[in-house]
N, C-alpha and C positions, 0 to 999 in steps of 0.2 A: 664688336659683336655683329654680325651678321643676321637678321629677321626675313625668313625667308615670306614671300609672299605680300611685300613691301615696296614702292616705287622708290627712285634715287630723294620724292620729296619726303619720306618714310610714312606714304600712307599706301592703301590698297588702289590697285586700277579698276576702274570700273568700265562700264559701256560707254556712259557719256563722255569718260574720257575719251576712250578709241573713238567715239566718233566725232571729237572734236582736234584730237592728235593722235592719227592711226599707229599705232606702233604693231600690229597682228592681223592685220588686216590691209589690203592696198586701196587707191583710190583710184575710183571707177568714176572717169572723165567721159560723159555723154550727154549725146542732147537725140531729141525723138521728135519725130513728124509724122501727123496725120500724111498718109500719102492717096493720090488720088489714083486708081485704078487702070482709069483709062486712058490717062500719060503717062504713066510707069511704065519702063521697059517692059517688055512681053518677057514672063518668064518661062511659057512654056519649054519643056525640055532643060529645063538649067537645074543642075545638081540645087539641092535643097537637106537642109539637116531638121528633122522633125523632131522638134519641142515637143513633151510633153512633164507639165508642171503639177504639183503640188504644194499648194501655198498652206502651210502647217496652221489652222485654224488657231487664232487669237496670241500669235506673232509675227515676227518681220522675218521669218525662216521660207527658204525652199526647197525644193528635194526634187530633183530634176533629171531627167533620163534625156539622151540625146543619142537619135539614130541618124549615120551617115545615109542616106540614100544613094549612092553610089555602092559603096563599100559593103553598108550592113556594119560598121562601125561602132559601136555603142558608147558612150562613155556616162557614166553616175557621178551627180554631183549635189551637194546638201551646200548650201550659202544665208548669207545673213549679208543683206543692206542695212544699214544705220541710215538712222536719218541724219538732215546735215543743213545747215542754215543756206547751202549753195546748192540747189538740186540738181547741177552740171557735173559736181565733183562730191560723189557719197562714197566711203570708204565701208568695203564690200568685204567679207570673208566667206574663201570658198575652200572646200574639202570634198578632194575626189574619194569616190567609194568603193567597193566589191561590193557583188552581189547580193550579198547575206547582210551587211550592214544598211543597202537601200532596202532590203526586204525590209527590216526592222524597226525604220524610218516612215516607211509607206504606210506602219500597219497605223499611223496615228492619223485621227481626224483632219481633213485637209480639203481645201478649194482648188479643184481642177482645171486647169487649162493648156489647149492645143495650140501646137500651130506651128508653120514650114517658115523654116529663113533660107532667106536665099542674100547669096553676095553680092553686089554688082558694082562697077564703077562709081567711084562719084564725078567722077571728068577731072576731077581737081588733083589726082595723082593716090588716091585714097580709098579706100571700100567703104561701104556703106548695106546694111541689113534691111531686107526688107520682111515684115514677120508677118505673113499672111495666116487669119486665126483662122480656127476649125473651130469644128458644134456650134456651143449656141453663141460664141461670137461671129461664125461665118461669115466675111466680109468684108471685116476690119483686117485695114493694113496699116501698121507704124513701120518709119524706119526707123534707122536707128545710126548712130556713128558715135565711136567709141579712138577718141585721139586719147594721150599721154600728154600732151602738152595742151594746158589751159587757153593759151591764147591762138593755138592754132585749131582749136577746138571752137572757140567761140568766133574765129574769124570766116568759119567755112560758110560758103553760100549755101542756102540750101536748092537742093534740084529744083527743076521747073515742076517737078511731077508733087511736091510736097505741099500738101495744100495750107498747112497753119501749123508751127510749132505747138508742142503740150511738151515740152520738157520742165515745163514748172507745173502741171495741171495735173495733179495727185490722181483723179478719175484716170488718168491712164498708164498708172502704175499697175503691173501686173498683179500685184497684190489684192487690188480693187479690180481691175478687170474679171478674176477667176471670180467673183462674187456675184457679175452679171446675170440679169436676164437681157435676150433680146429686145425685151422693148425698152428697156431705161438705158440702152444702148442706144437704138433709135432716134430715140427722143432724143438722146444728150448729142448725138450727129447731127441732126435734125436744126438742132439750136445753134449749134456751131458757126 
């Protein structure tokens, strides 16, 4: 007899599970760097895709609009990060949207934030994002690099422009960024 809604160990899957053994979800391989400004390549002029986030107030959900700036491209995307005892490798689920379905998503309470990535080199044969924020983060830049492979993900140098990894440092998860004000930004740079 067959139980539908049952795992092969004949119990229900849950979240902890997927985010301890992804089975519906993939795992998103990244690490992120405070980047300094003024060693960073000069982006002016270089294509850039403009984030703008909603972080679904009192979950780990996103609801995310992304314009080409070349194109005028648009693409809607609603996702879920888990957490994960390895915060290089979190097993991510993402679903793209129409129109009607982001409207419907946007109408819920939510923590907003902007901001432009742009591509660039890493010299090491690889791309790497650079997420310059808008409003009231203005200023702030992380990159970012997203490999598929664990160890060639951890083996990468990071650029001369990167001033101190935060790929373990929860405060710069966007989740907790869109919560900001500029001065407990400040400050927490400040200390850095």
């Amino acid at each position: 007899m067959i139980v539908s809604g049952l795992g092969a160990a004949g119990r229900m899957r849950t979240a902890a599970d997927e985010a301890v053994s992804p089975k519906y979800s993939a795992v998103e391989r990244e690490r992120r760097f405070l980047v300094d400004s003024v060693l960073r390549p000069d982006l002016s002029g270089f294509p850039h895709v403009l984030i703008e986030d909603r972080y679904l107030v009192g979950t780990r959900m996103r609801l995310r609009r992304m314009t080409d700036s070349v194109t005028g491209e648009v693409a809607l995307k609603f996702a879920k990060k888990y957490e994960s005892a390895d915060p290089l490798a979190r097993p991510m689920s993402n679903f793209y949207l129409d129109e009607a379905e982001y409207a419907a998503l946007a109408s819920l309470p939510a923590q907003l934030l902007s901001k432009r990535r742009h591509a660039v080199s890493t010299g090491q044969g690889g791309v790497i994002s650079i997420d310059r924020f808008l409003g009231s983060l203005d200023g702030l830049e992380l990159a970012e690099i997203d490999l598929p492979d664990d160890a060639a993900l951890r083996a990468i140098v990071p650029p001369s422009w990167a001033q101190r990894e935060v790929s373990h440092d929860p405060f710069f998860q966007g989740g907790n960024l869109a919560t900001l004000d500029p001065a407990t930004l400040q400050a927490r740079l400040a200390a850095a």
